[in-house]
N, C-alpha and C positions, 0 to 999 in steps of 0.2 A: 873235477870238471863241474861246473854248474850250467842250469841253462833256464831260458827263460820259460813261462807258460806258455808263450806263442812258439818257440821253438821244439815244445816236447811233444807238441798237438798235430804239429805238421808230419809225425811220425806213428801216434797212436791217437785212439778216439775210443771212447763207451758208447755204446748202444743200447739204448732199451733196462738202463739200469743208471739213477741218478746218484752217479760216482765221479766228480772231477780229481785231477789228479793233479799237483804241484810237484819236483824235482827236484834233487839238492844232491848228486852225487858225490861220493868219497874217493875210495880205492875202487879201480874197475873189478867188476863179478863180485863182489862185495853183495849180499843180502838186504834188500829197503827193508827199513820196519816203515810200517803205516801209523797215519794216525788220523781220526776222522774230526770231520768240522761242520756243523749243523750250516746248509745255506740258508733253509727254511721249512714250514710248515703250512699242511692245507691240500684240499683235492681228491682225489681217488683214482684209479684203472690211469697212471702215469705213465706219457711217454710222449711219444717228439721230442727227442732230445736232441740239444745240438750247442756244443763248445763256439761259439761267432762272438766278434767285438761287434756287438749291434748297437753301439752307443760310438765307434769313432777315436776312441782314448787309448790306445792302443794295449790293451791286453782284452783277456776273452771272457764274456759272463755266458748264461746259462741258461737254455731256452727249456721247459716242459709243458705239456697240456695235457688235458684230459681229453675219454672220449667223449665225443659229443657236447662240450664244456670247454669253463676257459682256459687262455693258453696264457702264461708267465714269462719274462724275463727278468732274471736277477743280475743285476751289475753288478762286479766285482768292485769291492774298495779294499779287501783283505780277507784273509784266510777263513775270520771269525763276521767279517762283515760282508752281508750280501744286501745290496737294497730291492726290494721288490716290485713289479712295473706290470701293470696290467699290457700285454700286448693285444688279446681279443677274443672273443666272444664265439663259443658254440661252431665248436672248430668240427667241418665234419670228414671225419676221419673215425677210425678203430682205434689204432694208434699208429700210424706212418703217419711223418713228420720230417719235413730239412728243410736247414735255413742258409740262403746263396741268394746273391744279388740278382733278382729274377727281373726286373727292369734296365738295369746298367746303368742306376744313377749313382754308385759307389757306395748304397747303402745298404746293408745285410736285410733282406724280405725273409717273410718265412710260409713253406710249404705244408697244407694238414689237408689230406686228400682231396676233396674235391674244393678247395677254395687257396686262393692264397692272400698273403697278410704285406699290405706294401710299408715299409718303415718310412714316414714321413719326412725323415731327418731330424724330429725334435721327439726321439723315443720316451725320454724323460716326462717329458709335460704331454706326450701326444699318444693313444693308444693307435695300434697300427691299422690301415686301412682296408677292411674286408671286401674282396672280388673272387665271386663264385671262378672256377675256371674249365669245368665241364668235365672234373679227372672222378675218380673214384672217390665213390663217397667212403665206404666201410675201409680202407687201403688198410692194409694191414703193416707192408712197410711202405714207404717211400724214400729212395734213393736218386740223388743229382748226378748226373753223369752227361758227358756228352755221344751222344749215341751213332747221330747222323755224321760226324767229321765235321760241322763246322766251325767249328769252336768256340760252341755256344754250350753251354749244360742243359739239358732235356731232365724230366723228372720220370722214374721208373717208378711203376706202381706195382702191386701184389697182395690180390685176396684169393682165398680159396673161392668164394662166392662168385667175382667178378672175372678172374684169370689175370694173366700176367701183359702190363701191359708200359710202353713208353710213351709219352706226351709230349709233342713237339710247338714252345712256346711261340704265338705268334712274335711280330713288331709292334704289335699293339697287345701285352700282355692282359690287356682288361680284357679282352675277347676269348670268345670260348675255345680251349687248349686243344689240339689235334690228337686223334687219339691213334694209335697203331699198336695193333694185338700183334701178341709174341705166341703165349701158350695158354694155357689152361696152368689152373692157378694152385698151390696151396698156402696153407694157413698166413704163413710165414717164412721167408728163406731167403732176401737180398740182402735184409741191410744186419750189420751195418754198411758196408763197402763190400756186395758181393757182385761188382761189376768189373769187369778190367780185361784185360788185352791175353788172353789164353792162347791162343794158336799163333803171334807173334806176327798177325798180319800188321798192323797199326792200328786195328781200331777194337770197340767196345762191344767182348761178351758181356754173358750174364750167367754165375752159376744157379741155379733153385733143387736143391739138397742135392739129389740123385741123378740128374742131368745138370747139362752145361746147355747154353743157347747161343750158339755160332752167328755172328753177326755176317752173315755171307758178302752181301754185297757192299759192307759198312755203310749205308744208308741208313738201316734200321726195316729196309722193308722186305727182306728176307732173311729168313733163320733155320738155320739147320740144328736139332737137338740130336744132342752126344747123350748117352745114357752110360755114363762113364765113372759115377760114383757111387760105389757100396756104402750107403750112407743114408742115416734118417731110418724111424723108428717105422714097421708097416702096422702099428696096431696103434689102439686108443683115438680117441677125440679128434687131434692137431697129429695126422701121419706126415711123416716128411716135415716137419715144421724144425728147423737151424737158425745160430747166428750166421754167417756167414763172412768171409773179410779175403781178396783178392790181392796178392803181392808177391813179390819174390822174398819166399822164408831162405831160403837156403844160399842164398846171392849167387846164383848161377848163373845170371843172365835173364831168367826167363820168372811169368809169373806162374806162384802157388796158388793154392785155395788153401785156407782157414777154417771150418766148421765145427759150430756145437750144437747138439741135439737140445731143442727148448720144449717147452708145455707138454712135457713129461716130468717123470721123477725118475728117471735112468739114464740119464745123457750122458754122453759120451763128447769128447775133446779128441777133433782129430786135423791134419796136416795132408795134404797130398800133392805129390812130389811131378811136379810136370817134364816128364822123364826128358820129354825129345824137342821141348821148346815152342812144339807147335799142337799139343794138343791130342796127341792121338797116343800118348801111353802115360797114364799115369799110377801113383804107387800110393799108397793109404797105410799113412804110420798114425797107429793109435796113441794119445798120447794119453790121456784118463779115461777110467771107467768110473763114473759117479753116480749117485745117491741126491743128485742132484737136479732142478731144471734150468741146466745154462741159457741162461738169458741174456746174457752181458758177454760180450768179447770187444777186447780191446789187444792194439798188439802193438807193443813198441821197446827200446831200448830201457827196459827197467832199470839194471845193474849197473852198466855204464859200461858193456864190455865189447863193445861195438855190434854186437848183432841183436837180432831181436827176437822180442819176450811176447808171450802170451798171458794175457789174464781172462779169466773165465769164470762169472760166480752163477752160483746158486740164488740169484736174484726174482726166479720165475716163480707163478703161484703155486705150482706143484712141488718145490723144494722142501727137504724133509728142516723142521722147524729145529733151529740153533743159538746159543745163547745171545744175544744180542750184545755186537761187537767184541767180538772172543776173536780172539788171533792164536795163531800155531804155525809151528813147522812141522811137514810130515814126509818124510823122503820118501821116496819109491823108486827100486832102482832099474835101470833098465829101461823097457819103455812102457815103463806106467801101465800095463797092464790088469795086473792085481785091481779089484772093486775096493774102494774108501768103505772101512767102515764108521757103522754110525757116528763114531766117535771124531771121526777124519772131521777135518773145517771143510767150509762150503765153497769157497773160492779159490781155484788153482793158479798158481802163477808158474808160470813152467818156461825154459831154456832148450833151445834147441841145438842138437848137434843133428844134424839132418836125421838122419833114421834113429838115433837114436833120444830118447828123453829123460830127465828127470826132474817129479813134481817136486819143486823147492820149497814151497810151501803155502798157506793157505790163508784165506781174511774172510770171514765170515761177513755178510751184508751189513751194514751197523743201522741198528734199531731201525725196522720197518723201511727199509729203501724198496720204495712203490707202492707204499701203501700210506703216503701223507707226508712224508719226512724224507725230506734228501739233505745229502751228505758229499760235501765233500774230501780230500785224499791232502796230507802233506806227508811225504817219506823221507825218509832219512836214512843211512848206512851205519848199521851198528858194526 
């Protein structure tokens, strides 16, 4: 089975670590080998990241920025070629970042905390249009989501500094963004996709590591916090600070949660299992214990075996330092509990059998990804 790039994205996505991915499947459950492909060079503290066809040509280029600095898009022409496009200027943000048609003129905008970037329609020859929007300056993530029910996507914000909060676009999105507090904040814990339908009412929680945020009235303007996940680290710098990713792992019917432990060097890869559909039992299967600070979660059909995979690397500035682009396999059997050692690669890619796991194998970051150099993925089935 083969499938396209717009087709493999609608399924899995990277956050917070400048990795695209390409597909080319063999035999189902079959093992990818990777292989990595230089986008480009330049920058520092990277992130706003976001897979969007912001050019119209129908496949997807590659949005990143800096904090406080400029923000990039690379148009895809090929695996080896990316072309580079200044999109704007002193984006202020920490690093939350997403890119969705925030006007409704059918063209891809893009969000960097407190401002957003309108795409002219001529992205090529036109850098995009900078409007303050009254959101979080520092935002640590920002995630698109529709919160209120109308079916529209509101942008979720989250710093430790600010707290946690949704922004409800006006009709006139030049004007200043409605702001409506949820919680109290930490470092980091929505995105990539840590928002989605938990309790199976129809409409949009929000996990942030250790609790869930019950969208009560699905308005957005009440919220009931579940303290429902054993999860996220209570010591150091960034406590509580996860990727995060919102789905049904186990195809039950109902959604899961996804999390890795990040801005540590001990994180942990875990699953939790929504027992009863609606929120109020849930089950916490370990999948790795690392040496690592997962920064990146991505979650989609790897193998081609119809269900879906997690990737998780060692992307963050606390990861223990590894050969630049070294790939391995390193089985662990059971449910991954056992600690990686030193020797272990830095990025898990792992298969689920509901409660139980095993890590298939590993892809170390290739040379400096977030720190100047991104890369992208083509795999293949050996």
């Amino acid at each position: 089975m083969n499938c396209s790039r717009r087709e493999f994205f609608k399924h899995g996505c990277c956050g917070a670590a400048a990795a695209l991915w390409f597909c080319a499947f063999a035999t189902a459950a079959e093992f990818p080998q990777f292989k990595p492909h230089e986008i480009g060079r330049g920058g520092k503290n990277l992130s706003q990241t976001s897979l969007v066809d912001v050019d119209k040509d129908g496949d997807l280029d590659w949005i990143i920025g800096g904090q406080n600095a400029d923000v990039w898009w690379f148009e895809y022409v090929g695996p080896d070629n990316w072309v580079r496009h200044k999109l704007g200027d002193k984006a202020p943000t920490e690093a939350g970042g997403t890119a969705f048609d925030v006007d409704g003129d059918g063209w891809i905008d893009h969000v960097a905390g407190a401002a957003w970037y309108r795409n002219t329609g001529k992205p090529r020859e036109q850098e995009f249009v900078k409007h303050p929007n009254g959101g979080m300056t520092g935002a640590h993530d920002n995630v698109a989501a529709d919160i209120d029910g109308d079916g529209k996507l509101e942008v979720v914000a989250l710093w430790d500094k600010q707290g946690l909060f949704w922004y409800k676009i006006p009709a006139d999105p030049t004007q200043p963004w409605i702001a409506h507090w949820i919680a109290d904040g930490v470092h980091g814990a929505i995105g990539p996709h840590g928002v989605g339908d938990l309790d199976g009412d129809g409409d949009n929680d929000i996990v942030r590591t250790n609790v869930w945020y019950e969208n009560k009235d699905g308005k957005g303007t009440k919220w009931v916090e579940h303290k429902d996940f054993n999860f996220g680290l209570t010591t150091g710098r960034f406590q509580f600070t996860t990727r995060s990713w919102v789905l049904d792992l186990d195809r039950d019917g109902d959604n899961d949660v996804v999390m890795g432990e990040c801005d540590c060097d001990r994180g942990r890869l875990a699953w939790f299992e929504n027992q009863d559909g609606k929120g109020k039992g849930w089950v916490r299967h370990i999948i790795a214990e690392t040496d690592q600070d997962l920064h990146s979660l991505c979650i989609a059909d790897f193998d081609g075996d119809g269900d879906l995979d997690i990737f998780s690397g060692g992307s963050g500035p606390f990861s223990q330092a590894l050969p630049a682009g070294s790939f391995g396999r390193t089985p662990m059997a059971g449910a991954a509990r056992g600690r990686n050692t030193p020797c272990s690669p830095a990025n898990a890619v792992t298969r689920p059998s509901r409660a139980t796991w095993t890590a298939m194998a590993t892809l170390t970051s290739a040379a400096n990804l977030g720190r100047g150099t991104f890369h992208s993925f083509t795999w293949r089935i050996f």
